[in-house]
N, C-alpha and C positions, 0 to 999 in steps of 0.2 A: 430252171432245168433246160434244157438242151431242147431247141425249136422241134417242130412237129412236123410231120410231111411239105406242109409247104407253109412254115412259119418259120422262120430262121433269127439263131438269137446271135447278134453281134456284141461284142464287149469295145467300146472303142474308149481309147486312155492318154489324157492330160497327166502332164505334172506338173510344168513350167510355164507361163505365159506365153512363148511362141510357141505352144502347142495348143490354144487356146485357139489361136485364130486359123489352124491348120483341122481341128474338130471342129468348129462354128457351120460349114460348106458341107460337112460328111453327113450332120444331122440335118440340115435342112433337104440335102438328096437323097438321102434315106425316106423323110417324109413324102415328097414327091414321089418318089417310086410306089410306095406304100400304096397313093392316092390312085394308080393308074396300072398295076397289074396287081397279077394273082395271087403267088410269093410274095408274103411280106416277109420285112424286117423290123425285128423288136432291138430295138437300140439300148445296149446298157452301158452307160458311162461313170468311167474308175475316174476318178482323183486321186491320184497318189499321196498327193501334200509335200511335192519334192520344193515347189515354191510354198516358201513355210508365210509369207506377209500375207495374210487372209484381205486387209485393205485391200491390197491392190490385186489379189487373184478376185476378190469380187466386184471389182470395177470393172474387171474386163467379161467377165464371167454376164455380168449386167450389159454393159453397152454392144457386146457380142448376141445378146439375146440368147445366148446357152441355158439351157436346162439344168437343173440343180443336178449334182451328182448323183447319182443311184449308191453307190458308195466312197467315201471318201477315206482314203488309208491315213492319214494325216503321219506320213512317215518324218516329215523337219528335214532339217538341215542336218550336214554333215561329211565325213571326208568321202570320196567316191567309194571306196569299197562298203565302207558303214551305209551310206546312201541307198547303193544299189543292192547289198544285202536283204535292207528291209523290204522295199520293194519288193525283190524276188518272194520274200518269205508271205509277207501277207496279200500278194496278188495269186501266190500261188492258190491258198485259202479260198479265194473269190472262184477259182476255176475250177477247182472241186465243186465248189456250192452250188454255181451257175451253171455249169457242163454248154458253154458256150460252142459255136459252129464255129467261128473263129475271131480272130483278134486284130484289131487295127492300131496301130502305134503310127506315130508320125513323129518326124523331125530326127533327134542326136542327144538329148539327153539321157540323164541317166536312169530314168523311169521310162523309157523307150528300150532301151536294151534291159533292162529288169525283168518288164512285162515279155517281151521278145521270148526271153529265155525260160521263163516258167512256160511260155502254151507249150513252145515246141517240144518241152522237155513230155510235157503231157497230150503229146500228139492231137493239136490242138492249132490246125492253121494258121497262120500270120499273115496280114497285108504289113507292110512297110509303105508309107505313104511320103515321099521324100527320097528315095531312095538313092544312090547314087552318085550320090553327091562326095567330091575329093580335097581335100587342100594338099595332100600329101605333107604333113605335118605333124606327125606322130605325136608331139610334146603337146598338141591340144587332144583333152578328155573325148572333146564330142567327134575328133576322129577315127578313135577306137570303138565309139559308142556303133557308128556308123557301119564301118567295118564288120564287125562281127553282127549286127542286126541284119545287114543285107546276105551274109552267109548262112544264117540261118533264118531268112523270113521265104514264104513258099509265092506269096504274089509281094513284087517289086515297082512301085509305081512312079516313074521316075518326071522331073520338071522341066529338062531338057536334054537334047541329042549327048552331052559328054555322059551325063549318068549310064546313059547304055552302053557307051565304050567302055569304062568304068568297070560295069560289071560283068559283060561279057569278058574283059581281058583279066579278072579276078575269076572265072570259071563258071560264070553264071548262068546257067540255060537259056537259052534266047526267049525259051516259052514262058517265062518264069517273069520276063521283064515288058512293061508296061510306059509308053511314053501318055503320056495325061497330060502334061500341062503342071504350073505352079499351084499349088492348093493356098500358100497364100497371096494369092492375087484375087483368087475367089473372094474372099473377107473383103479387101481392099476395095474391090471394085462395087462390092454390093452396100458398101458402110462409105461410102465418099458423099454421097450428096447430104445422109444424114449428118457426118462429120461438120458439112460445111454452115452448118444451124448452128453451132457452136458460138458460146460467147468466150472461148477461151483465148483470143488475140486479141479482143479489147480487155479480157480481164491480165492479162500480161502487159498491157500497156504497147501492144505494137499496133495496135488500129484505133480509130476513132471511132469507130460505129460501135452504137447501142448495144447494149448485153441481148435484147430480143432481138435483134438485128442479125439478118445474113450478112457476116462480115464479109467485104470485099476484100482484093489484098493489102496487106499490110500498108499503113503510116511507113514507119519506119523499114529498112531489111533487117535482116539477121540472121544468124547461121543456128542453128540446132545441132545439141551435141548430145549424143549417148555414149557411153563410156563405162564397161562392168566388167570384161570378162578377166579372168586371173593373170593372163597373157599380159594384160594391159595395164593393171591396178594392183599387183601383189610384188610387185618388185619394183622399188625403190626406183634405181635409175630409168628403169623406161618407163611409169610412172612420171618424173622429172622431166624427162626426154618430150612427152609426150606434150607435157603441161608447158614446157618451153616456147613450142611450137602454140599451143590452143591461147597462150598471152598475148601473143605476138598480133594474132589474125584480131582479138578483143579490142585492140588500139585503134581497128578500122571497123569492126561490126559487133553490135552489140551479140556475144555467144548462150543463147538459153540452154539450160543444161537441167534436166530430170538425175537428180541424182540417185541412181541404183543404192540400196541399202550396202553392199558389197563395199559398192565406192567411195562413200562416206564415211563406211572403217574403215579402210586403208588412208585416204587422206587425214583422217585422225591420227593414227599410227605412225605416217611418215609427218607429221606437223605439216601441213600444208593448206590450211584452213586460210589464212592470208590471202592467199590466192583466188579466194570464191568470195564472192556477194549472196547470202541466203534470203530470200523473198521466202517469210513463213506463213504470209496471210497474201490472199487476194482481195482485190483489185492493185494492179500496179501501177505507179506514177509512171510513163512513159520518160519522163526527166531524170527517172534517177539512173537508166544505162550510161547518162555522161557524165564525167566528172566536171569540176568548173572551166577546167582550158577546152573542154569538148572530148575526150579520148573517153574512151572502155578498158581500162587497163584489168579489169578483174572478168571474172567467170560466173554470173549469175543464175544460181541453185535455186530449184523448186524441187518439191516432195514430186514423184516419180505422177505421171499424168494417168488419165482412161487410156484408153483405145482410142474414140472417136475425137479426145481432144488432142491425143498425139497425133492421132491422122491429118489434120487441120492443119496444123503445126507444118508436119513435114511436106505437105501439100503446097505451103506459102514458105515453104523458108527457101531466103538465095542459095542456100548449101546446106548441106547436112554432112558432119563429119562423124564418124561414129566407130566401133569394131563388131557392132552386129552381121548376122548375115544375111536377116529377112529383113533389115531397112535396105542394104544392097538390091534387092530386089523390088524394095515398094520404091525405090527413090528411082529404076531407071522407068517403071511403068509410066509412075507419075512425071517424068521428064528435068528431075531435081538433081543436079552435081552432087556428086558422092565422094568425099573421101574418105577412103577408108582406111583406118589408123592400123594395120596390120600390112604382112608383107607375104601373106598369100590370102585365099581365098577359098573355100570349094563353091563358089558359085560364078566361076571362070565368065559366064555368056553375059553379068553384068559387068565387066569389062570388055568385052571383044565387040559385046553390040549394045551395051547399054552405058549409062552415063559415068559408070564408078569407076575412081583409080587408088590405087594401093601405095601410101606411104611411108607404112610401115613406125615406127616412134623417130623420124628424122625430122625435126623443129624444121629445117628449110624447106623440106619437100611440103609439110602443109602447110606453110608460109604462101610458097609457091604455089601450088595450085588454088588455096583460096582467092588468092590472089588474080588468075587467071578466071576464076570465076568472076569478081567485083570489075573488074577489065572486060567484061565481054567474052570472054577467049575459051569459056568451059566448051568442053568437047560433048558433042548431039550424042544421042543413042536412038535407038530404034527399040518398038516392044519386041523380047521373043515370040516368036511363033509358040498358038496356044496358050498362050498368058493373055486369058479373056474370059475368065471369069467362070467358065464351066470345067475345069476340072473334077470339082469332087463327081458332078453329073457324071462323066464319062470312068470314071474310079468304082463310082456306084453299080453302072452299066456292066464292067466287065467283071465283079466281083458276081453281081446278081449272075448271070450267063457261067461262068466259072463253077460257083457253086454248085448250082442249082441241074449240071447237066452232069456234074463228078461227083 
């Protein structure tokens, strides 16, 4: 039921993995706040089940230290409308039941604009945490997701200074828009020393230190690759295009590669299995990235990592190429080369000030910049301003004070 004079019930809501680590900072500042004023906050947490692989939603779920869900809609997989349909129908469900104060979404998926759209429809506050954010590329889903969540979310809490151009020059009220900080750099920053306990570089074979061992950096380099979104992997030639290029960079650095469930049907589909090396068991022989003349000509696949062992990972690797848009952002913190296999962006300020550059599916251009990385020649970045780890704190702050005086 709906919080009490000075109890307040928030619903805050996961579907996807990168919404995992954008919730992880909201609950822990929520606790905090709880501990040290008057007004509490009774935190209730949706799962949609829009990430349908329960393995790996509860590996992050665990090494995130998140709390089980309060409820979990286990909506699956599906096309976007079917997706987002469900969604809307049975979060609507939860907000009758619960008559929550208001609703917290984060990120661009499609369980972000689902949930968005049922509070508001039920006069039912929204935070949008992310907010902001542009590629101006319509033919991506989580553009539209974005779009219409910020039009209709009542507090916008944005990561840096473009989001507020953004939304202001889209009609946005000024009072309505909130600068905070990255909410995932919060996660990042507060899971890095744990991350680094990790035995997952000697169990991949790129270090020589002990599994109980704080590994230092890597034996060997190596580039890190993630690779999911449809843009990337559901059409054939840039698919081809892309793998052209991720060959090429293999013949000079061994490339590990977490294969998204996504990505491993589509390379089924287009027969392109040839092309990857699959490591199904750990420990890995460090010997087997080379062939006998010495080269890496393939693409080395492991089942999709944690959190704290992808952290690791991208923490030590010489490059990280990817089409994500929250590695964009952990890669320029962390000070790690980013290419990024797309030819826009909505997170413009890791380019302009942090380490990422955009080469879209052209096999030369990541040729070329990895190349510039293995050369020395990768280009510096600096941290944005605010990306230090207190976001959710300061999100929390103005939510509590907001509410609590309207």
């Amino acid at each position: 039921m709906k919080g009490t004079a000075d109890t307040f019930k928030w619903i805050l809501v996961v579907g996807a993995r990168p919404n995992f680590m954008k919730i992880a900072p909201l609950i822990r500042a929520i606790a905090a706040h709880n501990n040290k004023n008057g007004n509490r906050i009774e935190p209730f947490l949706v799962h949609t089940g829009q990430h349908y692989d329960v393995r790996m939603s509860d590996a992050f779920f665990r090494d995130l230290q998140l709390p089980e869900p309060d409820v979990h809609l286990g909506v699956g997989s599906g096309n976007h409308g079917e997706q987002t349909g469900k969604v809307l129908i049975e979060f609507e469900k939860i907000l009758l039941q619960e008559q929550p104060d208001l609703v917290i979404v984060v990120g661009d998926v499609n369980s972000t604009l689902a949930c968005a759209l049922a509070a508001v429809k039920l006069h039912i506050p929204v935070a949008h945490v992310e907010a902001g954010l542009r590629s101006f590329d319509r033919d991506m889903p989580e553009e539209i997701n974005r779009i219409v969540t910020d039009a209709i979310s009542d507090f916008l809490f944005t990561p840096s200074p473009d989001g507020d151009e953004h939304l202001l020059g889209g009609g946005i009220p000024k009072e309505k828009i909130f600068l905070v900080g990255n909410i995932m750099i919060d996660s990042l920053l507060f899971n890095l020393e744990q991350a680094k306990k990790t035995s997952i570089l000697s169990l991949l074979g790129l270090s020589n230190s002990n599994a109980d061992e704080n590994p230092a950096m890597p034996s060997i380099p190596y580039a890190l690759l993630t690779l999911h979104r449809p843009a990337s992997v559901d059409n054939r030639e840039t698919f081809n295009r892309i793998l052209a290029g991720l060959l090429e960079v293999a013949l000079r650095i061994p490339v590990i590669f977490p294969m998204h469930p996504r990505t491993r049907k589509q390379m089924h589909t287009f027969g392109l299995d040839g092309n990857f090396v699959f490591h199904d068991a750990l420990p890995v022989d460090m010997s087997s990235y080379r062939d006998q003349n010495g080269l890496m000509p393939k693409i080395h696949c492991f089942e999709p990592f944690g959190y704290l062992d992808f952290l690791q990972l991208m923490a030590n690797a010489k490059v990280v190429l990817t089409d994500s848009g929250g590695i964009q952002e952990e890669t320029t913190v962390l000070g790690i080369p980013c290419v990024t296999l797309r030819d826009s962006t909505e997170r413009p300020i890791t380019v302009t000030e942090g380490t990422n550059v955009l080469v879209h599916d052209d096999p030369q251009k990541i040729v070329a910049e990895v190349s510039k990385v293995l050369e020395g020649r990768s280009r510096k970045g600096r941290r944005p301003d605010l990306w230090d780890g207190q976001t959710a704190e300061r999100i929390i702050s103005v939510l509590s004070e907001q509410l609590t005086s309207g």
